[in-house]
Biopython code that builds the backbone (N, CA, C, O; Angstrom):
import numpy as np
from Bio.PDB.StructureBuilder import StructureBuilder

atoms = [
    (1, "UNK", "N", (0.841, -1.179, 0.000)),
    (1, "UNK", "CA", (0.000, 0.000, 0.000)),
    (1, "UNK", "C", (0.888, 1.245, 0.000)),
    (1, "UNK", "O", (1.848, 1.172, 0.767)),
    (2, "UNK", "N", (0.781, 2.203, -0.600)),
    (2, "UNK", "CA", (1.004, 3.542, -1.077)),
    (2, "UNK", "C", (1.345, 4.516, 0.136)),
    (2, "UNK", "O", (0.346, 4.566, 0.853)),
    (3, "UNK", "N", (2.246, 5.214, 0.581)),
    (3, "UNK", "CA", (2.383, 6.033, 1.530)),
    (3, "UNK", "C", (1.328, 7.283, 1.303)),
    (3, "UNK", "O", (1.072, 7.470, 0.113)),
    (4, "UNK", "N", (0.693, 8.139, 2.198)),
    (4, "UNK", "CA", (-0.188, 8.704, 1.955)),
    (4, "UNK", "C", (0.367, 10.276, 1.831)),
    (4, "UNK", "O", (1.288, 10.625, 2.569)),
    (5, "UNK", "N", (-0.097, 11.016, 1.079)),
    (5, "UNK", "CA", (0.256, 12.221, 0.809)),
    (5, "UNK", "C", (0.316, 13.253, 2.056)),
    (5, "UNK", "O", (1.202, 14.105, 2.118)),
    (6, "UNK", "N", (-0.410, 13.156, 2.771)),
    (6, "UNK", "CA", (-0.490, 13.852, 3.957)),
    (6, "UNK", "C", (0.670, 13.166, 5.173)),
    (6, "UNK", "O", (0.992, 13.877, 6.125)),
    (7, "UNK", "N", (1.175, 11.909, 5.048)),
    (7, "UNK", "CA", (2.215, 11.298, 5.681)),
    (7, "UNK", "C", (3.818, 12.249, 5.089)),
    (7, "UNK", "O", (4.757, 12.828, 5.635)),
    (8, "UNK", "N", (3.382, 11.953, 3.727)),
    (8, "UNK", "CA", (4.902, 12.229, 3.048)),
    (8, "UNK", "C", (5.309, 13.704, 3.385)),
    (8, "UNK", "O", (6.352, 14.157, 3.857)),
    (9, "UNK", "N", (4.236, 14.260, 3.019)),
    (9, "UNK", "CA", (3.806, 16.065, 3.433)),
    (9, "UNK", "C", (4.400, 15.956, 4.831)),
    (9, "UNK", "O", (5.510, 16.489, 4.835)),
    (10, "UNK", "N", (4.073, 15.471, 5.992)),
    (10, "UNK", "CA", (4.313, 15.515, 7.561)),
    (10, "UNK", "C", (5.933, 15.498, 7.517)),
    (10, "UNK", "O", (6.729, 16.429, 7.636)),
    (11, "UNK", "N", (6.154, 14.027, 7.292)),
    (11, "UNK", "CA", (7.681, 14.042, 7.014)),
    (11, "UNK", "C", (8.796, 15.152, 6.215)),
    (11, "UNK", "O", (9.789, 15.622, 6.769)),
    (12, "UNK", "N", (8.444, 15.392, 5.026)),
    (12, "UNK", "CA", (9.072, 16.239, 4.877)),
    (12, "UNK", "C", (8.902, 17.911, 5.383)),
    (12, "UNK", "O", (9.775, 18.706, 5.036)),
    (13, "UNK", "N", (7.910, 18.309, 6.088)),
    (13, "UNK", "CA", (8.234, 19.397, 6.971)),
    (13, "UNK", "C", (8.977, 19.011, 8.057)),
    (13, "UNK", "O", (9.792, 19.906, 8.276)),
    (14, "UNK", "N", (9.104, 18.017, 8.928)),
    (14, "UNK", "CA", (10.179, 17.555, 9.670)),
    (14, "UNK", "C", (11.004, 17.618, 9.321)),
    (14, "UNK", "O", (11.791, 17.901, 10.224)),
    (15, "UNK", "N", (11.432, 17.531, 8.482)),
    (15, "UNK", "CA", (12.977, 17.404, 7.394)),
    (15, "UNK", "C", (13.418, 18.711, 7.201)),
    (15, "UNK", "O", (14.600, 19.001, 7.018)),
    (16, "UNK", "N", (12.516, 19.489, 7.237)),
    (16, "UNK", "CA", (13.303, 21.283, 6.228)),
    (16, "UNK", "C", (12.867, 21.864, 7.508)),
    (16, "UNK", "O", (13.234, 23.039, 7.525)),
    (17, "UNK", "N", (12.021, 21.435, 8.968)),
    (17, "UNK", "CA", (12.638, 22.125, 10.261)),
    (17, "UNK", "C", (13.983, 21.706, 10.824)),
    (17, "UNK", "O", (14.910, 22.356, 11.307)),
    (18, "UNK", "N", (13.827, 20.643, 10.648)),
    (18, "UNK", "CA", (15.186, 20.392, 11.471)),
    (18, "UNK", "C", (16.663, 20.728, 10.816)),
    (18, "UNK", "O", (17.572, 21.098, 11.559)),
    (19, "UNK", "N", (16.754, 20.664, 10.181)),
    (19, "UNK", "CA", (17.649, 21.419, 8.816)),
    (19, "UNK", "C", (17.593, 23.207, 8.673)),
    (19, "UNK", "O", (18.545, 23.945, 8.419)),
    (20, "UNK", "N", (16.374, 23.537, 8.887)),
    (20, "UNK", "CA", (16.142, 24.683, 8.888)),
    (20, "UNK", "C", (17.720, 25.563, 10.001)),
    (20, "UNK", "O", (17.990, 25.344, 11.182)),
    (21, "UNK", "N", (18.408, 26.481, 9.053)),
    (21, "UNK", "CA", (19.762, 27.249, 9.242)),
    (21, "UNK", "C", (20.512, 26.291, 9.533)),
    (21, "UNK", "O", (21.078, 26.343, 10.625)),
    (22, "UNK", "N", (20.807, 24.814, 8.410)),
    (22, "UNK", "CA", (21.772, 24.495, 8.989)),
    (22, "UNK", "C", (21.946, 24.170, 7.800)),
    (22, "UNK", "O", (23.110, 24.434, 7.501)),
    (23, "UNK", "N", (21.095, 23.494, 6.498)),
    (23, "UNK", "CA", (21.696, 23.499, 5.649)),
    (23, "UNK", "C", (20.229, 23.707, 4.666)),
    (23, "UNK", "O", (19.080, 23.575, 5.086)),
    (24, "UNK", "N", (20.639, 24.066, 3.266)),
    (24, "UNK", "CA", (19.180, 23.896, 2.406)),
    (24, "UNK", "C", (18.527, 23.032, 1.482)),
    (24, "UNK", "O", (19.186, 22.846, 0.459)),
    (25, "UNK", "N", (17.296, 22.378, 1.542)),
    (25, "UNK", "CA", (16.709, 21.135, 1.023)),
    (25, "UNK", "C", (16.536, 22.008, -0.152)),
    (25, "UNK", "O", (16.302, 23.215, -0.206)),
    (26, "UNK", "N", (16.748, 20.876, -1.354)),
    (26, "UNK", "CA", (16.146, 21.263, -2.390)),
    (26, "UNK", "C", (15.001, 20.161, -2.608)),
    (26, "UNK", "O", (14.808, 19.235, -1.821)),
    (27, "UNK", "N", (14.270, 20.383, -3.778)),
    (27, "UNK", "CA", (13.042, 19.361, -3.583)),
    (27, "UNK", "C", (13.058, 18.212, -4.049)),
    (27, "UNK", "O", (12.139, 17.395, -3.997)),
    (28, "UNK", "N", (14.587, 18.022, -4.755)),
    (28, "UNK", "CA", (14.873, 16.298, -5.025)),
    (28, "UNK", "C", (15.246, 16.079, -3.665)),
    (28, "UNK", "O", (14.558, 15.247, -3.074)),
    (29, "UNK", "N", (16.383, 16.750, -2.877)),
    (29, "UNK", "CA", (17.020, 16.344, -2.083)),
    (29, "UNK", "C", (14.915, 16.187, -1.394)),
    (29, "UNK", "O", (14.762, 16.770, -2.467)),
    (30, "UNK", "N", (14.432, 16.124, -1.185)),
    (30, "UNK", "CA", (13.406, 15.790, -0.351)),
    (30, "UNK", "C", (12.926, 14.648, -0.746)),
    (30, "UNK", "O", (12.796, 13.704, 0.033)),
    (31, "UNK", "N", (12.539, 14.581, -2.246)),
    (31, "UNK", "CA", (12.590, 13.349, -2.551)),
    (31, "UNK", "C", (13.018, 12.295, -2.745)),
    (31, "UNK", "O", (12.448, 11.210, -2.848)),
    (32, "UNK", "N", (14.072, 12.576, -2.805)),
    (32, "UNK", "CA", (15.607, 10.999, -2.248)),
    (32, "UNK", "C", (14.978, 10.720, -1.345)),
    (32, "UNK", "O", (14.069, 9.889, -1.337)),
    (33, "UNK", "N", (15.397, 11.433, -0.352)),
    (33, "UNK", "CA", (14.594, 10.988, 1.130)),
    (33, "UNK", "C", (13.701, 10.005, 1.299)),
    (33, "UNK", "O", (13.790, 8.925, 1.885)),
    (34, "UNK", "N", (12.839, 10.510, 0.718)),
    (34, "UNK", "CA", (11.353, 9.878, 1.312)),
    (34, "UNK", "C", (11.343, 8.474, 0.437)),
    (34, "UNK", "O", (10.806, 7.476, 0.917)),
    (35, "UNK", "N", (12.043, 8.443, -1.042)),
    (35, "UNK", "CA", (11.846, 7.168, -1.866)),
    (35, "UNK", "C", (13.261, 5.654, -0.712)),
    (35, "UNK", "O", (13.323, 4.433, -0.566)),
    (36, "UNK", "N", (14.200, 7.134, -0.153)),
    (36, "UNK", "CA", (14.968, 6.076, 0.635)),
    (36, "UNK", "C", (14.218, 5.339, 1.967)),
    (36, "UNK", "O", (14.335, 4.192, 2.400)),
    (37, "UNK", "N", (13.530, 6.298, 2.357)),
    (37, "UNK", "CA", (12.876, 5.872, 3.567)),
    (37, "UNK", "C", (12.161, 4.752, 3.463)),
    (37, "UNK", "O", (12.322, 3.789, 4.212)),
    (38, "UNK", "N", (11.064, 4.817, 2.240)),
    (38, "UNK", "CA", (9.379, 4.016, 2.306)),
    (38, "UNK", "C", (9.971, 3.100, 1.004)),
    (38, "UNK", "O", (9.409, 2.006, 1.048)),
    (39, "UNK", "N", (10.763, 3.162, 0.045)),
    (39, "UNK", "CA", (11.183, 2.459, -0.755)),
    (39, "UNK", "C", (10.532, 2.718, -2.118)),
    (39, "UNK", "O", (9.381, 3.145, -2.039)),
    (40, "UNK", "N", (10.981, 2.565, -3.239)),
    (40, "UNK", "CA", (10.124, 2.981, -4.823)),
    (40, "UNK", "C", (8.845, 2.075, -4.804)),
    (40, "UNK", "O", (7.787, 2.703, -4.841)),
    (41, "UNK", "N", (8.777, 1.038, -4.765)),
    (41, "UNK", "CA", (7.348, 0.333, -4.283)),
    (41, "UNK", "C", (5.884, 1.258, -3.594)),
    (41, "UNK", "O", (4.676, 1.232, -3.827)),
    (42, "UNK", "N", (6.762, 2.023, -2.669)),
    (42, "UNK", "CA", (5.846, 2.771, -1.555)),
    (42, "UNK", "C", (5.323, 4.544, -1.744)),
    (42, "UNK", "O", (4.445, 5.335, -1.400)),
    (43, "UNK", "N", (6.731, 4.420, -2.641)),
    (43, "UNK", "CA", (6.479, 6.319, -2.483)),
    (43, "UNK", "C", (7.036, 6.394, -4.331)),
    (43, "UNK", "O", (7.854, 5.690, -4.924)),
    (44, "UNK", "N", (6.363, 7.307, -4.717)),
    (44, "UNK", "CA", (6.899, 7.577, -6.308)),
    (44, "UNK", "C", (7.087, 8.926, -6.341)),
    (44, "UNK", "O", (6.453, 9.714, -5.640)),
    (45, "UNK", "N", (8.171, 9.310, -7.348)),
    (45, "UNK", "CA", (8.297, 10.942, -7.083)),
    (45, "UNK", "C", (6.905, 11.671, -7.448)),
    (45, "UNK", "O", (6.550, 12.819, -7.183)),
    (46, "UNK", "N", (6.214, 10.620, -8.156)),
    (46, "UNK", "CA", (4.885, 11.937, -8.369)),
    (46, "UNK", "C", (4.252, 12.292, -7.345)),
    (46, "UNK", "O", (3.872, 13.455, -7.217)),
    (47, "UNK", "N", (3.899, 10.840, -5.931)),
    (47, "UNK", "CA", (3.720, 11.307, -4.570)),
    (47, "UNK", "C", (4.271, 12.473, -3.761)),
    (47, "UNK", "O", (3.812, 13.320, -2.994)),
    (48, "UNK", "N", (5.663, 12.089, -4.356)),
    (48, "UNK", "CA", (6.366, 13.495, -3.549)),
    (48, "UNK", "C", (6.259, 15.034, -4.382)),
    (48, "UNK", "O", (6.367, 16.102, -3.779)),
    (49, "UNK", "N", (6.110, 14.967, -5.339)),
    (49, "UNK", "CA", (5.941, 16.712, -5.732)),
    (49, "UNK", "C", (4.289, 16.748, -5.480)),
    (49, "UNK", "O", (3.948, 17.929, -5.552)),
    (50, "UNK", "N", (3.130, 15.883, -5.210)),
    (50, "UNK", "CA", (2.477, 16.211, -4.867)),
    (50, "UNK", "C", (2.107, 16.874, -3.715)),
    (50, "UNK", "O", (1.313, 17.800, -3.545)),
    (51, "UNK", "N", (3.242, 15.870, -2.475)),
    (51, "UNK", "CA", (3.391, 16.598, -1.024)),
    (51, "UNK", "C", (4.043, 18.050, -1.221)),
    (51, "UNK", "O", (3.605, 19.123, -0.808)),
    (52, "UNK", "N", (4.863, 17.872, -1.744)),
    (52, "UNK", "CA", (5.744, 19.600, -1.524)),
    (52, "UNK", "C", (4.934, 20.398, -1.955)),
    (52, "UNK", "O", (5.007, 21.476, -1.365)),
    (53, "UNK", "N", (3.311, 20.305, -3.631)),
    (53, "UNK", "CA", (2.872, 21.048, -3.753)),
    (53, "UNK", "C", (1.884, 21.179, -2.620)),
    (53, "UNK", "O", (1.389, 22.300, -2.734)),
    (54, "UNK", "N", (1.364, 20.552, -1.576)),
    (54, "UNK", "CA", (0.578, 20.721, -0.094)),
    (54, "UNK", "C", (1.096, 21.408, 0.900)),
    (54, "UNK", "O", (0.540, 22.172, 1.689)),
    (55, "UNK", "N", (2.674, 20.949, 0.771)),
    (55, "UNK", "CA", (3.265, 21.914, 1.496)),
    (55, "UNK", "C", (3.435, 23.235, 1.289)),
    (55, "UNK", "O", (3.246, 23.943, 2.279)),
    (56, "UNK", "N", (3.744, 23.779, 0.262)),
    (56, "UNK", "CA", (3.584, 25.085, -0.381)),
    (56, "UNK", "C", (2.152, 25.734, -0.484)),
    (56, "UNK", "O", (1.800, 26.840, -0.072)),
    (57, "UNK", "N", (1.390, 24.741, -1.159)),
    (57, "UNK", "CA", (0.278, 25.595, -1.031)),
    (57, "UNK", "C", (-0.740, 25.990, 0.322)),
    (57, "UNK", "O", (-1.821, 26.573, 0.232)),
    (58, "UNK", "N", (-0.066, 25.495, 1.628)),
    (58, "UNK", "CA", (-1.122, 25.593, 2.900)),
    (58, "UNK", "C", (-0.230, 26.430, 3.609)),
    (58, "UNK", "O", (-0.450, 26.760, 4.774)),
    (59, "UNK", "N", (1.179, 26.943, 2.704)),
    (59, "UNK", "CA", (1.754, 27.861, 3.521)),
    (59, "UNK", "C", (2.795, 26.985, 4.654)),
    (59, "UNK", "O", (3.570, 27.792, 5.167)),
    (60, "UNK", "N", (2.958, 25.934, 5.038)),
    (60, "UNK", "CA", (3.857, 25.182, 6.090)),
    (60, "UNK", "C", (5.311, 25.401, 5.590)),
    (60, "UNK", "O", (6.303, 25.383, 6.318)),
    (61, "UNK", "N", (5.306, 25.564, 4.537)),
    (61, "UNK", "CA", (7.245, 25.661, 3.476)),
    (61, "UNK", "C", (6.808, 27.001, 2.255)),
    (61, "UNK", "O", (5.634, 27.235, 1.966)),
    (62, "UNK", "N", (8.017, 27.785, 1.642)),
    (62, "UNK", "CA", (7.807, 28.044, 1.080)),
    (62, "UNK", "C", (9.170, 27.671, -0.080)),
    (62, "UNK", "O", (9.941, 26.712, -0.043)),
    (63, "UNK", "N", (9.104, 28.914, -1.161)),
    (63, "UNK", "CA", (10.313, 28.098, -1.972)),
    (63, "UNK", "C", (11.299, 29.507, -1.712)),
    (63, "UNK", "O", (10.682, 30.561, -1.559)),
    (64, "UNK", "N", (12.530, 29.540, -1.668)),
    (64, "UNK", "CA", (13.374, 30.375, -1.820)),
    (64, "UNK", "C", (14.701, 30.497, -2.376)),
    (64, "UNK", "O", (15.320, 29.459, -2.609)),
    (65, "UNK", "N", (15.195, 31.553, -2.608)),
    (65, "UNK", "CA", (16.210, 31.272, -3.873)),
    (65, "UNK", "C", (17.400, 32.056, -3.396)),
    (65, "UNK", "O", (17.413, 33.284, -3.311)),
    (66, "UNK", "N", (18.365, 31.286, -3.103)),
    (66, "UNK", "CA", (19.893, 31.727, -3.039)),
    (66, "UNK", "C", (20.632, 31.024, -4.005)),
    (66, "UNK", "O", (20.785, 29.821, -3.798)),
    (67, "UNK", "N", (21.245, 31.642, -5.267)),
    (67, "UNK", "CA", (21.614, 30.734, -6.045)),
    (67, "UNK", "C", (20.943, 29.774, -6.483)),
    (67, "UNK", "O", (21.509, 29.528, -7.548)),
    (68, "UNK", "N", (20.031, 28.994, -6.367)),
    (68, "UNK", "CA", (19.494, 27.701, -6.165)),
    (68, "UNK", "C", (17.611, 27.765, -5.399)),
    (68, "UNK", "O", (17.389, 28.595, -4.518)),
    (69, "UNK", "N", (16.900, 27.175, -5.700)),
    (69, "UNK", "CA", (15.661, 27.226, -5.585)),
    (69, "UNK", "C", (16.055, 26.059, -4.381)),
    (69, "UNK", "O", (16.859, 25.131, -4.469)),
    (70, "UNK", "N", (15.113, 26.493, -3.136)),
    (70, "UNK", "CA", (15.406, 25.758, -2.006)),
    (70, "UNK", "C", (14.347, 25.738, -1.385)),
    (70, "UNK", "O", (13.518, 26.618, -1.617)),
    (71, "UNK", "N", (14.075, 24.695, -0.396)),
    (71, "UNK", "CA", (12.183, 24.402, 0.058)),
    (71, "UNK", "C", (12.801, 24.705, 1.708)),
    (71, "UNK", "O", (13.751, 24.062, 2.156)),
    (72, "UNK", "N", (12.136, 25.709, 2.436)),
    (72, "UNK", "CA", (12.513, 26.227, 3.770)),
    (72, "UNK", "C", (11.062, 26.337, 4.150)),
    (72, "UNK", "O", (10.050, 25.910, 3.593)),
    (73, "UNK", "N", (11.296, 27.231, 5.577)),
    (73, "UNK", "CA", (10.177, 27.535, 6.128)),
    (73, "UNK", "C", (10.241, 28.871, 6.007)),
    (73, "UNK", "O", (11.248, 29.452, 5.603)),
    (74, "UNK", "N", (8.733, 29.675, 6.491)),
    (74, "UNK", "CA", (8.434, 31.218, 6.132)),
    (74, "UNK", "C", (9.147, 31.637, 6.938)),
    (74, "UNK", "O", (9.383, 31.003, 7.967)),
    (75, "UNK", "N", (9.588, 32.620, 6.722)),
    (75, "UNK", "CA", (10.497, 33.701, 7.366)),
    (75, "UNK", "C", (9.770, 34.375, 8.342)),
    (75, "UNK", "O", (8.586, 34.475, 8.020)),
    (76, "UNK", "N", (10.049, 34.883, 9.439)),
    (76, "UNK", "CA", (8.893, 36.033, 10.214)),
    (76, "UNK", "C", (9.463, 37.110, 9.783)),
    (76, "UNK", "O", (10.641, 36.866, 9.523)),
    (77, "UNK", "N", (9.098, 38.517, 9.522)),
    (77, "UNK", "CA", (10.094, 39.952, 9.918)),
    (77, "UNK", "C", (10.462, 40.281, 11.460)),
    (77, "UNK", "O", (9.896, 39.891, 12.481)),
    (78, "UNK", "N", (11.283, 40.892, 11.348)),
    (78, "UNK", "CA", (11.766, 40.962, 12.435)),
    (78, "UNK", "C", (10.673, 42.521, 13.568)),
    (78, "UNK", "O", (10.904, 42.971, 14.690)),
    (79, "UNK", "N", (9.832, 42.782, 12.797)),
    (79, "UNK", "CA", (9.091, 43.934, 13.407)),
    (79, "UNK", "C", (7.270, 42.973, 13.435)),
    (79, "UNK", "O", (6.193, 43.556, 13.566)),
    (80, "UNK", "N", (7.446, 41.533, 13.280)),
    (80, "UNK", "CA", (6.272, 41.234, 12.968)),
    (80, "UNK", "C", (5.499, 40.872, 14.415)),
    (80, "UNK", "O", (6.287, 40.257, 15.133)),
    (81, "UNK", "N", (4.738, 40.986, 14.790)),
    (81, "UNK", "CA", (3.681, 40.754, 16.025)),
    (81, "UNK", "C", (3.713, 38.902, 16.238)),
    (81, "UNK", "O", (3.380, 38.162, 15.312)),
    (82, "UNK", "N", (4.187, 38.351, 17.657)),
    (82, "UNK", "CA", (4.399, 37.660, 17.821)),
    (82, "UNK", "C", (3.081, 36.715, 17.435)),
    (82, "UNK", "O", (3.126, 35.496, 17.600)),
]
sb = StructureBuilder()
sb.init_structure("model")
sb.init_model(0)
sb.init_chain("A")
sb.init_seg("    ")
for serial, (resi, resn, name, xyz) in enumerate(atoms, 1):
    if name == "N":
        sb.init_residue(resn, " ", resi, " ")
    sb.init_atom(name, np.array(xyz, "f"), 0.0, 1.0, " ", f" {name:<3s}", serial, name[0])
structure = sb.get_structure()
């Protein structure tokens, strides 16, 4: 049975917090991951750009670009209301 989109989604926000300022996921590097974890049987990359597009679109990650297009979390400003 199929890993579920909302699983893969969970996991990889775990992945780009804990990483978060230490180094930057790109969105293969997310998907290696998850096909290493659950195995090609379980997870297919179309599963996974489906999660990253859930993740992006509910706002939990966004995409950002230093050199390189990179999947992080939202930034706060630094004048923003806790």
């Amino acid at each position: 049975m199929a890993v579920a989109i909302e699983a893969l989604a969970d996991e990889m926000y775990k992945m780009v917090a804990e990483t978060q300022g230490k180094k930057n996921l790109k969105a293969l590097d997310l998907t290696k991951a998850m096909i290493a974890k659950y195995g090609e049987a379980e997870c297919s990359k179309d599963d996974c750009k489906h999660a990253i597009r859930q993740l992006i679109d509910s706002g939990r990650c966004v995409y950002s670009y230093f050199g390189g297009s990179f999947i992080t979390l939202p930034h706060k400003e630094g004048a923003a209301p806790e």
